[in-house]
C-alpha positions as CSV (number, residue, x, y, z in Angstrom):
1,X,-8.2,-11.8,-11.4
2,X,-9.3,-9.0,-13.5
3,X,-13.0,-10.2,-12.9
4,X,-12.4,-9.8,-9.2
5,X,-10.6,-6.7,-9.7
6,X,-13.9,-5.2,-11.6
7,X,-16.0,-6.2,-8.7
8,X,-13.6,-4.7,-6.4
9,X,-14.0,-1.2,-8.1
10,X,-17.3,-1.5,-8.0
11,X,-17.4,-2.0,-4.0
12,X,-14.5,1.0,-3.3
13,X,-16.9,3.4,-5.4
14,X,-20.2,2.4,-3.4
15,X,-18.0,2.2,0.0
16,X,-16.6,6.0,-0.7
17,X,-19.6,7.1,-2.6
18,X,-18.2,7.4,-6.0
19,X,-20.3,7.6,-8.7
20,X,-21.3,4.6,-10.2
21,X,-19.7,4.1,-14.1
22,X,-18.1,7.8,-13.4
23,X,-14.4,8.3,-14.5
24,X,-13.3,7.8,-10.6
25,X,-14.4,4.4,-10.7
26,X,-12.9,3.8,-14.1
27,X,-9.8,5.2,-12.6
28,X,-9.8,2.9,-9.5
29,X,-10.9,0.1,-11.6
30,X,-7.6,1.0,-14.3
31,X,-5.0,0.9,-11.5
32,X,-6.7,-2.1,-9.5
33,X,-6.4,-4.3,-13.0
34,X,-2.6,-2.9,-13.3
35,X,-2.2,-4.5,-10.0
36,X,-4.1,-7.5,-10.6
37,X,-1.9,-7.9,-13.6
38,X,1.2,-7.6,-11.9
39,X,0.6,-9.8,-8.9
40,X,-0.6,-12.4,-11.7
41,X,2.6,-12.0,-13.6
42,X,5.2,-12.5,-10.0
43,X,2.9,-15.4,-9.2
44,X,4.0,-16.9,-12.4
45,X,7.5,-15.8,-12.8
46,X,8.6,-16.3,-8.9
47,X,5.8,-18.7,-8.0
48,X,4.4,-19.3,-4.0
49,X,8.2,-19.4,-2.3
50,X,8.7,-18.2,1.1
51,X,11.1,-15.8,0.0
52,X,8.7,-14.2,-2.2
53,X,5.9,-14.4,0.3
54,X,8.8,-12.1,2.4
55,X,9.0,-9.9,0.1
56,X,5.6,-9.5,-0.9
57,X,5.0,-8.6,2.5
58,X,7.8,-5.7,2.6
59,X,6.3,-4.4,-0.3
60,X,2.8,-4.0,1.4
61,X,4.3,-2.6,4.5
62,X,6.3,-0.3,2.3
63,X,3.2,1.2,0.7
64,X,1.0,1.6,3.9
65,X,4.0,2.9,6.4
66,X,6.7,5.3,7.3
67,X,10.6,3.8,5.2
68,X,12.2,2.7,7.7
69,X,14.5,5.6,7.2
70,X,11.7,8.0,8.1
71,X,10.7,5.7,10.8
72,X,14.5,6.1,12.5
73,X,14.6,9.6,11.8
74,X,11.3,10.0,13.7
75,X,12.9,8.2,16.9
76,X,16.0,9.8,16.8
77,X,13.9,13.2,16.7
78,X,11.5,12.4,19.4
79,X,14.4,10.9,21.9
80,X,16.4,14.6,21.2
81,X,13.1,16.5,21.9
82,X,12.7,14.3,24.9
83,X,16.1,14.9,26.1
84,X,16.2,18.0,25.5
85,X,13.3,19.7,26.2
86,X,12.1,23.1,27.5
87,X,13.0,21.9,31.1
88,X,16.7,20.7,30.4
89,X,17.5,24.7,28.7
């Protein structure tokens, strides 16, 4: 995995025009063998279950979107606003 994870740095830094063998793509390529690391290590510890297929999947969405604290927060906001806008006052 940490093969693929090299070749992977090297695709994000031509993709986003980083400089080739440049501390940015040693950066990307640092924190993309962390995570090839760690997935290696839950694969081994937890193994291919459905429950931690689940919760794989929670932890993507976590990274990529709104908590769904922010995401109710957001709703709650937008249904007062629509509510009560400028032609209810």
């Amino acid at each position: 995995m940490i093969q693929r994870a090299d070749a992977t740095a090297t695709q994000v830094a031509r993709r986003y025009n980083v400089p080739l063998n440049s501390p940015d793509q040693n950066a990307i390529k640092e924190e993309l063998r962390g995570y090839a690391v760690k997935i290696s290590e839950d694969f081994a510890t937890r193994g291919r279950t459905m429950g931690f297929a689940m919760q794989r999947g929670i932890m993507n969405m976590s990274r990529s979107l709104q908590t769904f604290g922010a995401f109710g927060n957001n709703f709650l906001y937008n249904l007062w606003i629509l509510f009560t806008g400028p032609w209810v006052l």
